[in-house]
PyMOL Python script that loads the backbone (N, CA, C, O; Angstrom):
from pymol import cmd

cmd.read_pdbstr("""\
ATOM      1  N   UNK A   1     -14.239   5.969  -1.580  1.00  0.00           N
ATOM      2  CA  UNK A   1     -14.334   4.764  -0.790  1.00  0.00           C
ATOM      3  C   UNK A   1     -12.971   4.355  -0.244  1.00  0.00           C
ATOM      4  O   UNK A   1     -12.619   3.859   0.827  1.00  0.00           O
ATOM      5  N   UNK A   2     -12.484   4.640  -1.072  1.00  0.00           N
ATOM      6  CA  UNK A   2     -10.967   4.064  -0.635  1.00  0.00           C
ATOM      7  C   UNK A   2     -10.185   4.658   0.610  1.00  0.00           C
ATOM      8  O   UNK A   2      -9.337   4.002   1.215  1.00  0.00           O
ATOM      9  N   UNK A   3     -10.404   5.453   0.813  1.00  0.00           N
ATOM     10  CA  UNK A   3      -9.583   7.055   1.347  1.00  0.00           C
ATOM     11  C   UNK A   3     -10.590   7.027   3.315  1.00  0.00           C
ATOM     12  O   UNK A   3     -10.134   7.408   4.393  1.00  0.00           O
ATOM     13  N   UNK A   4     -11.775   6.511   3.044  1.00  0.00           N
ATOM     14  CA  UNK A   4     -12.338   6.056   4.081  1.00  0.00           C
ATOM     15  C   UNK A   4     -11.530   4.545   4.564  1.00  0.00           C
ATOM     16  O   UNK A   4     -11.131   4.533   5.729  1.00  0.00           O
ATOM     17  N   UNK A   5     -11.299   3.380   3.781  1.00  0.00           N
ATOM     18  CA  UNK A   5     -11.014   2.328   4.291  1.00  0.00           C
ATOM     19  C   UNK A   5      -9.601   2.490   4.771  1.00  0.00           C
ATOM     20  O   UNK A   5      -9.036   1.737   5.565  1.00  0.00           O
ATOM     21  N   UNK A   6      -9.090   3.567   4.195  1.00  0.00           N
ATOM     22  CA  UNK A   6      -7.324   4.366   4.728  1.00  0.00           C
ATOM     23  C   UNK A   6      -7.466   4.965   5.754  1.00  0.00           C
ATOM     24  O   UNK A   6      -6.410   5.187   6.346  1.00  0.00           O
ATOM     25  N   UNK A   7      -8.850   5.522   6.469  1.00  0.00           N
ATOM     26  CA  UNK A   7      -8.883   6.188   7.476  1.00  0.00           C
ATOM     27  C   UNK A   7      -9.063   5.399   8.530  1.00  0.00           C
ATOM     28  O   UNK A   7      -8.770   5.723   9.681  1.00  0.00           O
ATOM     29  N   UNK A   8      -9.548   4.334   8.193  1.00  0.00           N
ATOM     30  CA  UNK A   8     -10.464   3.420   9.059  1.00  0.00           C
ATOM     31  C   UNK A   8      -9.426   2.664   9.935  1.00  0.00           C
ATOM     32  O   UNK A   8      -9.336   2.410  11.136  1.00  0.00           O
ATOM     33  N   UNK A   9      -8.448   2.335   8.482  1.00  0.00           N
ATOM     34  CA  UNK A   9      -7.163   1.137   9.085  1.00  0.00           C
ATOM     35  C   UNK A   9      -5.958   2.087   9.873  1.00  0.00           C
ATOM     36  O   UNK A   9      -5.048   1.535  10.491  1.00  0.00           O
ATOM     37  N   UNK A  10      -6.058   3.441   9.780  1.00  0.00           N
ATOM     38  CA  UNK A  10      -4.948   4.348  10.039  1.00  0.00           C
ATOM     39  C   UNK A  10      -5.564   4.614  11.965  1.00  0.00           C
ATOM     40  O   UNK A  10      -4.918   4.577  13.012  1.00  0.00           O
ATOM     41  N   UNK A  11      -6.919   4.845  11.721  1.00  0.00           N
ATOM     42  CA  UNK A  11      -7.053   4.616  13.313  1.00  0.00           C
ATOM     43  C   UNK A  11      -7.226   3.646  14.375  1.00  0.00           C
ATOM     44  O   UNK A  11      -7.380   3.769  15.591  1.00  0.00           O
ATOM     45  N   UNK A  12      -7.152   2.514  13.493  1.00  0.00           N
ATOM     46  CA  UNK A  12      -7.201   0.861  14.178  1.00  0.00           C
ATOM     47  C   UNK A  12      -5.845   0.799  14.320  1.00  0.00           C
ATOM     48  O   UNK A  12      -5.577   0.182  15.351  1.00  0.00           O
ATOM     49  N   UNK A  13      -4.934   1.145  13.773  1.00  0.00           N
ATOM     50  CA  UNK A  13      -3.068   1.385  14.228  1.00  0.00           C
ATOM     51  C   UNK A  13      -2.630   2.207  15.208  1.00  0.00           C
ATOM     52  O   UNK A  13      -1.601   2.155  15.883  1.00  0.00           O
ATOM     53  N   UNK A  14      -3.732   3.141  15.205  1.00  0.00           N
ATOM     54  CA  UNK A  14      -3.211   4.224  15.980  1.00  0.00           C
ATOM     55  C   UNK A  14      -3.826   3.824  17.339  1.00  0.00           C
ATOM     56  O   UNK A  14      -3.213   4.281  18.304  1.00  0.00           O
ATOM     57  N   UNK A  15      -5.008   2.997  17.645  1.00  0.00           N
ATOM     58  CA  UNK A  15      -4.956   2.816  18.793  1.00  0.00           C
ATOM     59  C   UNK A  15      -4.310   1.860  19.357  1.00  0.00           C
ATOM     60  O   UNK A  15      -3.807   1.968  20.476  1.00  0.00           O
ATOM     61  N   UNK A  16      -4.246   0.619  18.496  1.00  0.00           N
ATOM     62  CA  UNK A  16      -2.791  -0.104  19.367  1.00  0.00           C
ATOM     63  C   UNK A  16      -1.630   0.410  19.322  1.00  0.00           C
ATOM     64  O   UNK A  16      -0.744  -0.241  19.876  1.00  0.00           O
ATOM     65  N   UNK A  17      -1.336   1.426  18.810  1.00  0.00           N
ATOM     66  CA  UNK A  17       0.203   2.274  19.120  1.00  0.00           C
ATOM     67  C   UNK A  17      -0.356   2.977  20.876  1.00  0.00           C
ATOM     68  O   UNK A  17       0.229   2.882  21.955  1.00  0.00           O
ATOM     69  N   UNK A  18      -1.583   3.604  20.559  1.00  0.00           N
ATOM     70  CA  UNK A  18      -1.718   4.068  21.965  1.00  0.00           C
ATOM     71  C   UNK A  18      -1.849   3.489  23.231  1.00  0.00           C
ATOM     72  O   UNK A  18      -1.655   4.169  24.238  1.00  0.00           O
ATOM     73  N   UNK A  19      -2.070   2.645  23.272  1.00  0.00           N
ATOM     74  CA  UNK A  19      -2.011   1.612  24.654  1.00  0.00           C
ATOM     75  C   UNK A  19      -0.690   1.487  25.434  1.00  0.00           C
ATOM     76  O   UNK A  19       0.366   1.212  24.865  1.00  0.00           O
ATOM     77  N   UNK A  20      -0.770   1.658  26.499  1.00  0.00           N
ATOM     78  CA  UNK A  20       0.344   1.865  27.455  1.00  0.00           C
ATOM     79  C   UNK A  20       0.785   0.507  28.023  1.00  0.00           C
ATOM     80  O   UNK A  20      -0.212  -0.212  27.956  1.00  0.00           O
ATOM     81  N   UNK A  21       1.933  -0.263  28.612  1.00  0.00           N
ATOM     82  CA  UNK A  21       1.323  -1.445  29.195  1.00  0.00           C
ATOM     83  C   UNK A  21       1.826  -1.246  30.370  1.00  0.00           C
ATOM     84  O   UNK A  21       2.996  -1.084  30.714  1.00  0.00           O
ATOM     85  N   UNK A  22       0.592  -1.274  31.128  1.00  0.00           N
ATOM     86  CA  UNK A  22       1.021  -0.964  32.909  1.00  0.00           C
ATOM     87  C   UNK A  22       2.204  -0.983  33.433  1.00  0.00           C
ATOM     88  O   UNK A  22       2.960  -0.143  33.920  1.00  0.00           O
ATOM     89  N   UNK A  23       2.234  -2.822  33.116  1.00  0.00           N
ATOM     90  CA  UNK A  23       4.061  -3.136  33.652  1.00  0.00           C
ATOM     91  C   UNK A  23       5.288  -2.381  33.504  1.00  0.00           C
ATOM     92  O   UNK A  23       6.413  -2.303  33.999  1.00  0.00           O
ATOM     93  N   UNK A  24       4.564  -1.857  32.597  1.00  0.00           N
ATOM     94  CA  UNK A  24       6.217  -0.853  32.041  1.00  0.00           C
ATOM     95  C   UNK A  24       6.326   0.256  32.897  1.00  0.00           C
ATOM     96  O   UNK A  24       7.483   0.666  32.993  1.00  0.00           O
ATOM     97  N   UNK A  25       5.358   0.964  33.649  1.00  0.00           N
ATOM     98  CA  UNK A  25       5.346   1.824  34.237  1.00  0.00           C
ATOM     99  C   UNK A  25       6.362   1.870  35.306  1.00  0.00           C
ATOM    100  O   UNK A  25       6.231   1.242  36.356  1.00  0.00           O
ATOM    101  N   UNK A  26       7.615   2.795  34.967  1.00  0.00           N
ATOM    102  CA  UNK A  26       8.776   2.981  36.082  1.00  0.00           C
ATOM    103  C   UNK A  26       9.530   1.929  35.718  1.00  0.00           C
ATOM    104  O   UNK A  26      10.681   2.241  36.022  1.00  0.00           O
ATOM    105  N   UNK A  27       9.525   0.997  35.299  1.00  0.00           N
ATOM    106  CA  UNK A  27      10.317   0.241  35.070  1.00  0.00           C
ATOM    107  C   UNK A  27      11.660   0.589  34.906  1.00  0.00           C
ATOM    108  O   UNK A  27      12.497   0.060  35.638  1.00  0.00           O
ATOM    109  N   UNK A  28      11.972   1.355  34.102  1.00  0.00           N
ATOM    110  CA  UNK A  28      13.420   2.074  33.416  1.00  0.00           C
ATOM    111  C   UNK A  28      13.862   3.087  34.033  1.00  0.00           C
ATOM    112  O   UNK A  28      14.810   3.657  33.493  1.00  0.00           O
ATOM    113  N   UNK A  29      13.326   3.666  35.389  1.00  0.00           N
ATOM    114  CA  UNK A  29      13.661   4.919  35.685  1.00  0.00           C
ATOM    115  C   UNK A  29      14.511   5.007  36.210  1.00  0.00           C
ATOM    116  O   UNK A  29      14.848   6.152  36.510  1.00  0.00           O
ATOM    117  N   UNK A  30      15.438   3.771  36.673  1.00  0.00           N
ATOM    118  CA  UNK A  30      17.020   4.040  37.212  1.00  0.00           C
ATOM    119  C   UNK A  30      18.099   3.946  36.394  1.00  0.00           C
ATOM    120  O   UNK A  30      19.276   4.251  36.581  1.00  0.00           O
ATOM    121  N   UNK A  31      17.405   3.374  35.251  1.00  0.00           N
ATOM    122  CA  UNK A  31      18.503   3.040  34.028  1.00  0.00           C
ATOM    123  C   UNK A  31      18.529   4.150  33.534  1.00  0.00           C
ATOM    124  O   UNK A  31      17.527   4.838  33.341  1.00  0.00           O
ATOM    125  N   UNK A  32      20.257   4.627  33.130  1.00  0.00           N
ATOM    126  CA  UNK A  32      20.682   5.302  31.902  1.00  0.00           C
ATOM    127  C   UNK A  32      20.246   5.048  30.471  1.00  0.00           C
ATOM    128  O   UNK A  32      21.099   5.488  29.700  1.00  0.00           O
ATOM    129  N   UNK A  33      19.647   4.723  30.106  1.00  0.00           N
ATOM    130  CA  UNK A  33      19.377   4.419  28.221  1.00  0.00           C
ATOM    131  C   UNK A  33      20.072   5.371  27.589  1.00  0.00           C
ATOM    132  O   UNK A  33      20.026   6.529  28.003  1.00  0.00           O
ATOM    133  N   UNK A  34      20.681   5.087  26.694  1.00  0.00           N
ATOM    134  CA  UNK A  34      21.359   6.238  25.449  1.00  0.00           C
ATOM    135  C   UNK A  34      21.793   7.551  26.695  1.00  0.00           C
ATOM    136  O   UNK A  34      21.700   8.732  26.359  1.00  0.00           O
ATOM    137  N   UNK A  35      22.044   7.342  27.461  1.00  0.00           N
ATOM    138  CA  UNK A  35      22.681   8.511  28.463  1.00  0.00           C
ATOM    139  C   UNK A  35      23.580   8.654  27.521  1.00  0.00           C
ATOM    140  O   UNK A  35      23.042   9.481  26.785  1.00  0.00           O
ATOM    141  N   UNK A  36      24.632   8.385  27.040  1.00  0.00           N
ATOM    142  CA  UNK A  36      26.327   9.634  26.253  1.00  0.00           C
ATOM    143  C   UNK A  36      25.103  10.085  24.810  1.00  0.00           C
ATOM    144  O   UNK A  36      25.713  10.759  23.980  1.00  0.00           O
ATOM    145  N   UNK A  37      23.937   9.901  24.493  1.00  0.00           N
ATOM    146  CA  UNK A  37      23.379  10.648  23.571  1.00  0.00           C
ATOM    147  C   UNK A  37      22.847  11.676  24.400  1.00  0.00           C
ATOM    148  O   UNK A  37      23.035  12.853  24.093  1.00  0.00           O
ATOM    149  N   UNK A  38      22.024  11.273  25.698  1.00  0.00           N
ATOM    150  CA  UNK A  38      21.444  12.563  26.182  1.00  0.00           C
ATOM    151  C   UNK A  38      22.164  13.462  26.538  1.00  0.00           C
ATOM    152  O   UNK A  38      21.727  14.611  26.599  1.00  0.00           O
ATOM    153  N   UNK A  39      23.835  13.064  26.958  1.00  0.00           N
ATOM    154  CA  UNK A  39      24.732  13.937  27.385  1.00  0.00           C
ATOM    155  C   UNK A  39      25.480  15.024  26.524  1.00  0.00           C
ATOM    156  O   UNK A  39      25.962  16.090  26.908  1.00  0.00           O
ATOM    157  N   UNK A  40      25.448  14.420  25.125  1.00  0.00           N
ATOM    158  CA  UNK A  40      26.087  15.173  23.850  1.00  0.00           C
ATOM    159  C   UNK A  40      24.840  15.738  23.260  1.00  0.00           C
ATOM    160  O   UNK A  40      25.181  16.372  22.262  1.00  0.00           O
ATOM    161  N   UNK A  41      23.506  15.797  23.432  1.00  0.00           N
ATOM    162  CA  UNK A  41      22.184  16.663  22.832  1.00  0.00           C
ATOM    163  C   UNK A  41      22.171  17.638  24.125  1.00  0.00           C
ATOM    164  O   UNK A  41      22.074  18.846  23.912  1.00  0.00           O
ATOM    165  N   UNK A  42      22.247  17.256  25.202  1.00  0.00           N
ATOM    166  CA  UNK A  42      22.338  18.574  26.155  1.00  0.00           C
ATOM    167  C   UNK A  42      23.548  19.558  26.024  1.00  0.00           C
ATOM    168  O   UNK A  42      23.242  20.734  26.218  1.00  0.00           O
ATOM    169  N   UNK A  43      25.217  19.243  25.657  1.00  0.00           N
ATOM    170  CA  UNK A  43      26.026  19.515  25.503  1.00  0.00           C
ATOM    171  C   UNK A  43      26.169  20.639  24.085  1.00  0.00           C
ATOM    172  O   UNK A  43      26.902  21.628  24.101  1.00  0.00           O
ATOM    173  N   UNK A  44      25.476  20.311  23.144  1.00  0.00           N
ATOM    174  CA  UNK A  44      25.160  20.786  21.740  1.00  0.00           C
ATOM    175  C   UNK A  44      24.244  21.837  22.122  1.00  0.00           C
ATOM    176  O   UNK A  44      24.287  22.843  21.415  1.00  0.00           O
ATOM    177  N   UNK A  45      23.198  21.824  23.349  1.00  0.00           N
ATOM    178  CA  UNK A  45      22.153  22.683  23.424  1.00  0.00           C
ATOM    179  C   UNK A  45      22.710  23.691  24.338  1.00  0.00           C
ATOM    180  O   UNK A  45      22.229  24.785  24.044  1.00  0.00           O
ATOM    181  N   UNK A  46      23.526  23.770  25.326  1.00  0.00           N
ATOM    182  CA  UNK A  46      24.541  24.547  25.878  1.00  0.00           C
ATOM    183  C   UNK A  46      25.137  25.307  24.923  1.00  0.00           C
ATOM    184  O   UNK A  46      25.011  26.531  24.946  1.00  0.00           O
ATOM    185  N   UNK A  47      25.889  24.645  23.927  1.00  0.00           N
ATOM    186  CA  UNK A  47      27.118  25.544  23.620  1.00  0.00           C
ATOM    187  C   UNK A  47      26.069  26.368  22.039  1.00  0.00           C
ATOM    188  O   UNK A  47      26.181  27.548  21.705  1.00  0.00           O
ATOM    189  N   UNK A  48      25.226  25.419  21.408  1.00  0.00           N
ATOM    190  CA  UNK A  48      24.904  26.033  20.009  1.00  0.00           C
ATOM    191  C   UNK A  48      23.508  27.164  20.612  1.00  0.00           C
ATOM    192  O   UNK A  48      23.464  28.380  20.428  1.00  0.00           O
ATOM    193  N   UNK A  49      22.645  26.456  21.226  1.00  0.00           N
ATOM    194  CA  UNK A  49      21.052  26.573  21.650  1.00  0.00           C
ATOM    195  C   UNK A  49      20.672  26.581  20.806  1.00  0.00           C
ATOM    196  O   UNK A  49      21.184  26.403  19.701  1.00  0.00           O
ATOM    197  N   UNK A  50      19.361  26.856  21.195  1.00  0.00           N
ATOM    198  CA  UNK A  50      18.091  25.757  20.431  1.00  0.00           C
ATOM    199  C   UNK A  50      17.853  26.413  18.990  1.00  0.00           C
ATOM    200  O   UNK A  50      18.002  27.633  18.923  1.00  0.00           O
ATOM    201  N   UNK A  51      17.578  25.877  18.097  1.00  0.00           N
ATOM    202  CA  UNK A  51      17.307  26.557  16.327  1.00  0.00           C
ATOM    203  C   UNK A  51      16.423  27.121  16.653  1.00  0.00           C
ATOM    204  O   UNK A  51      15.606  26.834  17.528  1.00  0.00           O
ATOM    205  N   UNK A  52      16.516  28.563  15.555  1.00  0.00           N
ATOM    206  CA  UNK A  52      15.424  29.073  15.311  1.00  0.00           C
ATOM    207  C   UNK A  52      14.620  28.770  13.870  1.00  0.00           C
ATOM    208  O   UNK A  52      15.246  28.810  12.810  1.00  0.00           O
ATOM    209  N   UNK A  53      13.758  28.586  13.894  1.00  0.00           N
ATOM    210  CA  UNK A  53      12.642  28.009  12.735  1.00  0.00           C
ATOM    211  C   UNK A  53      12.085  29.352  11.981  1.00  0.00           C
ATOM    212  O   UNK A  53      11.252  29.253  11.080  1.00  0.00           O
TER     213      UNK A  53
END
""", "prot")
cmd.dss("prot")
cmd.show_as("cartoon", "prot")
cmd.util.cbc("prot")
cmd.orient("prot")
């Protein structure tokens, strides 16, 4: 019983995680965000490349 009411509440989270909110759409697309991170993870992927697993 329990393990159902864990499933139940795990996909009632998961769909308000999934909802998009329109407004946001493009909003950010001229902004840099964390650009000197994207610049030093591209920089790391240049010189090391990508892990192998």
């Amino acid at each position: 019983m329990k393990t159902a009411q864990k499933a139940n509440i795990t996909k009632k989270r998961q769909r308000k995680a999934d909802k998009i909110n329109p407004s946001l759409q493009g909003k950010y697309n001229d902004q840099p965000l964390f650009q000197d991170k994207v610049n030093r993870a591209n920089h790391l992927l240049k010189t090391v490349g990508i892990p192998k697993f």
